[in-house]
N, C-alpha and C positions, 0 to 999 in steps of 0.2 A: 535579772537573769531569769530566763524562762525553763521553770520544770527545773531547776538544776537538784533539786533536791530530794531523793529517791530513797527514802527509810524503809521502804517495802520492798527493795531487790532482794534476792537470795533466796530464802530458806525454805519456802513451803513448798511440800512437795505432792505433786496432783493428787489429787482426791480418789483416782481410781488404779494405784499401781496396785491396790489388791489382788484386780484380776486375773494376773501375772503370778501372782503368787499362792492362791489358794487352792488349797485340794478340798474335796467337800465329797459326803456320799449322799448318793443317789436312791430313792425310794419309795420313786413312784412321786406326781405332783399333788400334793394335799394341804388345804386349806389350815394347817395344822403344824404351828415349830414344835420341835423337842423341846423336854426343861431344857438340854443346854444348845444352845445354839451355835458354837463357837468353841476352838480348844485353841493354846498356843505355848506351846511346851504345858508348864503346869497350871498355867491360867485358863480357866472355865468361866463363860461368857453365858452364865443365865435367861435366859429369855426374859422372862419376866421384868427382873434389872434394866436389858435393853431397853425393851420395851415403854417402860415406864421413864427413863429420860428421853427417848427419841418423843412421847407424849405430851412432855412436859418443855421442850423446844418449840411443837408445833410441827415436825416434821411428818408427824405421822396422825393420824383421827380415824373415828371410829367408822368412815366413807372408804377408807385407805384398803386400798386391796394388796392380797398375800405376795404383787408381786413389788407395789411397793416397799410393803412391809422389810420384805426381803433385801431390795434396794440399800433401805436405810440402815437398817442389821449390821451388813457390811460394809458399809460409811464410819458406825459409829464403833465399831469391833476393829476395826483399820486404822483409826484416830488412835482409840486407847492404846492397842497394840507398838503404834511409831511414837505418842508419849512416851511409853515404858522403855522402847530401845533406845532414845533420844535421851531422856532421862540416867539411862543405867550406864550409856557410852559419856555423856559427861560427868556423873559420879565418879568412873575409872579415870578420868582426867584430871581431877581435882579439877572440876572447874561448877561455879554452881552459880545459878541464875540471877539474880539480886539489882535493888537497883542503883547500886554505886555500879555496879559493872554497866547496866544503861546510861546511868549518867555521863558515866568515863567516855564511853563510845560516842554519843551526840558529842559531847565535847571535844573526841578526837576529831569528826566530820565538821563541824565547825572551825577548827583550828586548820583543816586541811583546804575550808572553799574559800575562795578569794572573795572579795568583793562586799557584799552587806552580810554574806554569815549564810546559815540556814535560810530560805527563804520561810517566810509566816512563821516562822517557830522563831518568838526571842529568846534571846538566851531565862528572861525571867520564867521563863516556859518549862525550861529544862527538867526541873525535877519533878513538875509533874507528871511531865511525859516520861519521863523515869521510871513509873511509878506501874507504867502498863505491863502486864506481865508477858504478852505478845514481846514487846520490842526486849525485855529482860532476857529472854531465852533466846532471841535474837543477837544478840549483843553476847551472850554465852557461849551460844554458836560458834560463833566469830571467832572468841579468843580460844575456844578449843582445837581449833584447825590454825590459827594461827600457834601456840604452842605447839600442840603434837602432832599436827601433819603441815607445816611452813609451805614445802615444797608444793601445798594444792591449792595454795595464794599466789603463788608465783606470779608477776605480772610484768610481762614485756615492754620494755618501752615502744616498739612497735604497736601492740595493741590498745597504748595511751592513745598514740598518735591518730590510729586507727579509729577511735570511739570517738576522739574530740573533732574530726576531718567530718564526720557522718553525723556529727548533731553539733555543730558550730553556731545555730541557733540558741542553745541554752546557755549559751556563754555572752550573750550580749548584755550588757548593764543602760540600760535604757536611760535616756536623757532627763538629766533631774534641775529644773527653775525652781529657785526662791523667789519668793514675791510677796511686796508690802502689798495694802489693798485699804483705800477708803471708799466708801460708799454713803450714797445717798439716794431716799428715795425718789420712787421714781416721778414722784406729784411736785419733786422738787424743778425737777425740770433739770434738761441737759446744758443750760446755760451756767447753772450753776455749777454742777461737776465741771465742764471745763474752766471756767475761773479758777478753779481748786487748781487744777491741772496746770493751768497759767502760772500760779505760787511756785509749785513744785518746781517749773522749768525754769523760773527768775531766779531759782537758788534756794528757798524757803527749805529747812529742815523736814523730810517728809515723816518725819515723828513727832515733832511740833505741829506740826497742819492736822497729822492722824487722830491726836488726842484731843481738838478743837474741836473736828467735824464729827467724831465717834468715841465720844469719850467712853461708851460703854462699849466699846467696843465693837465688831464688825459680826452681823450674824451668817450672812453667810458662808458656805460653802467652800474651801479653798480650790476643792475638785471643783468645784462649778468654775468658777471662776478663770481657774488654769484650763478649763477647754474650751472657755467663751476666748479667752487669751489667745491661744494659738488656732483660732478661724481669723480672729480681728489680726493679731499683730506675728505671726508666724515665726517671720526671722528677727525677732527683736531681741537687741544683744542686751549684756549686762548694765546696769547703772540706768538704763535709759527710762521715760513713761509713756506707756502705750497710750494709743487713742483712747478719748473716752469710749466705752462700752457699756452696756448692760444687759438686763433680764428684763424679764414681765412685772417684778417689784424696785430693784435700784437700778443708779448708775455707778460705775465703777470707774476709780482712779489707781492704775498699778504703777507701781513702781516695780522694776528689775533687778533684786540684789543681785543675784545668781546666777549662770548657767553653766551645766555641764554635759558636754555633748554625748552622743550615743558612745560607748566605749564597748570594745572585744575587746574579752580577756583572755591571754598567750597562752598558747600551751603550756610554757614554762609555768606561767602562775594554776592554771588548771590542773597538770597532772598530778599533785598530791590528792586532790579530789577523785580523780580520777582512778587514779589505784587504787584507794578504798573502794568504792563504787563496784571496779572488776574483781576487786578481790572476795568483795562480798556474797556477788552472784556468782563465783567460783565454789566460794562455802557452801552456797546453793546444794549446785551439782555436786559435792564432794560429798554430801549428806545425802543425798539422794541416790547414788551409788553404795553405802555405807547401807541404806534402809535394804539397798534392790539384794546387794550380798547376804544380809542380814535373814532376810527370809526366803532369798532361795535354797538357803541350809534348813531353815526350820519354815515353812510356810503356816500360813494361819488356815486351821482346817476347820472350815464349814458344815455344819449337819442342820441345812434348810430343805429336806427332803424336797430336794429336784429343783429350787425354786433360786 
């Protein structure tokens, strides 16, 4: 399945809705902050403070000019600021960050995608990625607005239908062959691989022949192999053995245990994914409106004299 797996939709919200929201006074443009650079209700935003993590990131150097400087002031006084309300609006929810609440969540999304699961994340992955504090307050997120505001998860079956119609692409389970594989080298000569091949098609056990010819078994490649496979033998069904093939060091003898063709998977089996997914990027916006109300009552007021 392609891209189906999407643990960064929702929550973050752009980096510059301060502008929106801050009052700052004016005092003339001087190469020069006040101690405090910032107020927000009763929190005082020290320069020097700033300063010295914005330093210690790399965002700022001593090339950096006051309008950078400035720049970055209000990046990192923006940040702390929507931690604190992010923070203080799930305290009042009893809801707190942790990461059994990460855990829990990969493993709701996992239990909701059809097909192999998570893509690249195995489930043996889980807790570590559990562990990241990003996805934890993610996952916090989540279940705060799914308890105390449900109705801003709401999700239409319409708009399932709608998402799944518009990227039907990531719902495709791509074609999976099993395949035995003897090999020899290439100085052995391709008379010999098909002898082997000969065996094989008289009836001969093709794991009895396998452990004759390669008792240590095969070193190469199974990827190699499976796309030298399907240029030589394309439509080649299950049970069958392909022609001999090879590379620039062996030849190959395959055998077909398997195949399973491209498969689309249904709406019906998609939309539990699916409504996670919308509901998530729903949390998104719902947070993001929550920040936008948040400080147009109290805005974060700037004292960057002009800058």
């Amino acid at each position: 399945m392609k891209q189906m797996y999407r643990l960064g939709v929702g929550f973050w919200v752009v980096f510059f809705l301060f502008l929106s929201f801050s009052g700052e006074t004016a005092e003339g443009k001087k190469d020069v902050f006040p101690e405090i650079v910032a107020e927000f209700g009763e929190m005082k935003f020290r320069c020097d403070d700033v300063l010295s993590k914005l330093r210690a990131r790399g965002h700022i150097s001593a090339e950096s000019t006051p309008e950078e400087k400035a720049l970055w002031i209000r990046r990192e006084v923006s940040e702390q600021v929507w931690r604190f309300l992010i923070e203080k609006m799930l305290a009042e929810g009893g809801v707190t960050p942790n990461k059994s609440g990460a855990l829990a969540y990969l493993e709701r999304l996992d239990a909701a995608l059809p097909g192999e699961g998570l893509p690249g994340i195995p489930k043996s992955e889980f807790a570590s990625r559990a562990a990241d504090a990003d996805l934890q307050l993610k996952a916090a997120l989540y279940d705060y607005f799914r308890i105390r505001e449900p109705e801003a998860l709401h999700v239409s079956e319409r708009e399932i239908a709608l998402l799944y119609q518009r990227e039907r692409e990531r719902f495709l389970l791509p074609a999976q062959m099993g395949i035995g594989v003897i090999e020899l080298p290439r100085s052995a000569g391709r008379e010999k691989a098909e002898a082997v091949r000969s065996r094989l098609l008289q009836g001969e056990n093709f794991f009895r022949v396998a452990a004759e010819v390669n008792p240590d078994g095969v070193k190469s490649s199974s990827e190699e192999v499976l796309e030298l496979l399907h240029d030589v033998a394309p439509g080649i069904a299950a049970g069958n053995i392909a022609p001999v093939f090879g590379n620039d060091e062996y030849w190959f003898v395959v055998r077909v245990s398997e195949k399973t063709p491209v498969r689309v998977i249904s709406l019906e089996e998609a939309a539990p994914y699916l409504r996670e997914e919308i509901a998530a990027a729903k949390a998104g916006r719902a947070l993001e409106r929550k920040l936008r109300d948040m400080l147009a009552k109290q805005p974060i007021v700037f004292h960057l004299n002009g800058f």
